[in-house]
C-alpha positions in Angstrom: -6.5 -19.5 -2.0 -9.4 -17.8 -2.6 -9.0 -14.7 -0.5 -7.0 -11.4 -1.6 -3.7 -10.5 0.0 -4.0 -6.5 0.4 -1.2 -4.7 1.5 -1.2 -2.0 3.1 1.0 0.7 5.0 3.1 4.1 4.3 5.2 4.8 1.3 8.6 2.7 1.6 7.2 0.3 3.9 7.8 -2.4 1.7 4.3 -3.7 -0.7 5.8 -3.6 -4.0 8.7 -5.8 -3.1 7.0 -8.1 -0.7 3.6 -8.1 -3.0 6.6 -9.3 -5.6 7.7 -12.1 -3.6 4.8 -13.2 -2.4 3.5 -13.7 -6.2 6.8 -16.0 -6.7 5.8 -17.9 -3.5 2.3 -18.0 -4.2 1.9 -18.1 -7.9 -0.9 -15.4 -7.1 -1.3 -12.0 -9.6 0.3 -9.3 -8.4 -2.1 -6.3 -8.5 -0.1 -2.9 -7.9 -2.8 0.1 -7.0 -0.3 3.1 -8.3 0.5 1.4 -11.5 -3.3 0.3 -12.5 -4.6 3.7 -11.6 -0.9 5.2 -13.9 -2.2 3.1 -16.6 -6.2 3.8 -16.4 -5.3 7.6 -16.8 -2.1 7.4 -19.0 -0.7 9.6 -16.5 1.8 9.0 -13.6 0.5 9.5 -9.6 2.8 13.1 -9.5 1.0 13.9 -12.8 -2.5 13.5 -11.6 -1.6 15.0 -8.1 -0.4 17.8 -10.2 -3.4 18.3 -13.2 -6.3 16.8 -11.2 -5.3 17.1 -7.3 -5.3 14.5 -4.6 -9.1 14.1 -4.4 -9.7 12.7 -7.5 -6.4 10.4 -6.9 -7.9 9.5 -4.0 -11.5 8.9 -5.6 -9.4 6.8 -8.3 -7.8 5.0 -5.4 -11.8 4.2 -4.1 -13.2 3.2 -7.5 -9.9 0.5 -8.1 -10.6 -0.6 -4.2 -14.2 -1.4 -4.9 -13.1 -3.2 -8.1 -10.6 -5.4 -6.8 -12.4 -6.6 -3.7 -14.5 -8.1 -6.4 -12.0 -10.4 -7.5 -10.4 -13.2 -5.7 -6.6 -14.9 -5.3 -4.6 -11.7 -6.2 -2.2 -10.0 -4.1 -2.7 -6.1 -3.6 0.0 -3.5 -3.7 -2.2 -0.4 -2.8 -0.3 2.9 -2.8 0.8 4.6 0.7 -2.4 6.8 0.8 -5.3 4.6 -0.2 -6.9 4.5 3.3 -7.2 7.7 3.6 -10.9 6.6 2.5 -11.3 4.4 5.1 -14.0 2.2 3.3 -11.4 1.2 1.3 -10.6 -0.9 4.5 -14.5 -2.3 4.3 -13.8 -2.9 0.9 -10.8 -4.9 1.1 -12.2 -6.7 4.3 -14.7 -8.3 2.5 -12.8 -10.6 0.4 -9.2 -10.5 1.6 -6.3 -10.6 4.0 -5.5 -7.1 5.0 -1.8 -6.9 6.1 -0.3 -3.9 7.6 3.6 -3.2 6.7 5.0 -1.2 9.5 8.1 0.8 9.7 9.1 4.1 11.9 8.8 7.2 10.1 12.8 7.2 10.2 12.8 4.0 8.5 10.7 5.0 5.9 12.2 8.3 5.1 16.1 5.9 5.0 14.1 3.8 2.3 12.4 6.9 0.4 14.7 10.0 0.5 16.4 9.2 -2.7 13.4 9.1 -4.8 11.7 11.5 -6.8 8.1 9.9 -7.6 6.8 10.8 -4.0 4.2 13.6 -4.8 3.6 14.0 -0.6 7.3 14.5 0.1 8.4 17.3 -2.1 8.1 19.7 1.0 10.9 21.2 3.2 10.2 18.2 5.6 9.8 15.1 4.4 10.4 13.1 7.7 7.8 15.4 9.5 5.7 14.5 6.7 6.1 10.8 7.2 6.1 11.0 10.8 2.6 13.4 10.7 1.1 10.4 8.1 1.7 7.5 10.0 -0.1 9.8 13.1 -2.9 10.5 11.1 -3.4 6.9 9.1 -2.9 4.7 12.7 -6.0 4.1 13.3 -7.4 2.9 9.9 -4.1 1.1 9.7 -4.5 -0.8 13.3 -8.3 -2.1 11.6 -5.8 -4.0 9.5 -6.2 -8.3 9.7 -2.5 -8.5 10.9 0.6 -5.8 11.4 3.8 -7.0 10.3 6.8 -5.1 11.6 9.1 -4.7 8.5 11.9 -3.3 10.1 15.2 -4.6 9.8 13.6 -8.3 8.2 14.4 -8.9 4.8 11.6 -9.2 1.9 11.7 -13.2 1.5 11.2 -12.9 5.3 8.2 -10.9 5.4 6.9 -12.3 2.9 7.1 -15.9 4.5 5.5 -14.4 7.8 2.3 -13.2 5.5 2.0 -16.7 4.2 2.3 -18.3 7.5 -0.1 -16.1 8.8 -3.2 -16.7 6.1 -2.9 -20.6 6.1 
């Protein structure tokens, strides 16, 4: 394979652990977005939200984007915000598969509630939260290659319906 798998789509829709199984399947690299950006800085995502802001996460998120859509056969875990530059879609476009992982805001808040690590959900209203980003993100998420519905399918599952899609 010479394309990239990206993933994309809202915290706790389900990249990690399908970008995971998809490496087993595929014998691909797993690239995730959060965790190359954690280990440029030597900071975690809440810590640079905190000390630096979200721009210059999000400027992070653009300089990774443009680096990996240089390379080719990896899989892509990109964190839940990294369209919010929307030539980040451009970028992965050019020399991958970008797949959408969809779940209701409900869904994702079930998955997400319980942890910590989530810099956009430490308000009063998480759900709203989740609910207001998939609102604003829908239309640079629907520029996506293909949407995959993740709810109530398991990993192994989704992650066979990504691989039946790209061959």
């Amino acid at each position: 394979m010479k394309k990239n798998i990206v993933l994309v789509g809202l915290m706790g829709c389900g990249k990690s652990s399908v970008g995971n199984v998809l490496a087993e399947k595929t014998g691909l690299k797993l690239v995730d977005t959060d965790e190359l950006i954690e280990q440029q800085e030597n900071k975690t995502i809440s810590e640079i939200f905190k000390i630096n802001g979200e721009k210059y996460f999000r400027e992070l998120e653009h300089q990774c984007a443009k680096s990996l859509s240089n390379n080719a056969s990896l899989i892509v875990s990109t964190g839940g915000g990294m369209l919010e530059n929307t030539k980040n879609m451009d970028l992965f476009k050019q020399n991958g598969y970008v797949l959408y992982l969809y779940a209701p805001a409900k869904e994702l808040y079930k998955r997400v509630k319980n942890e910590t690590h989530r810099p956009l959900l430490k308000n009063s209203n998480p759900l709203e939260t989740l609910s207001s980003l998939l609102e604003q993100r829908a239309a640079t998420y629907e520029k996506a290659d293909f949407t995959i519905n993740t709810l109530n399918k398991q990993v192994c599952e989704i992650a066979d319906e990504i691989i039946a899609l790209i061959q």
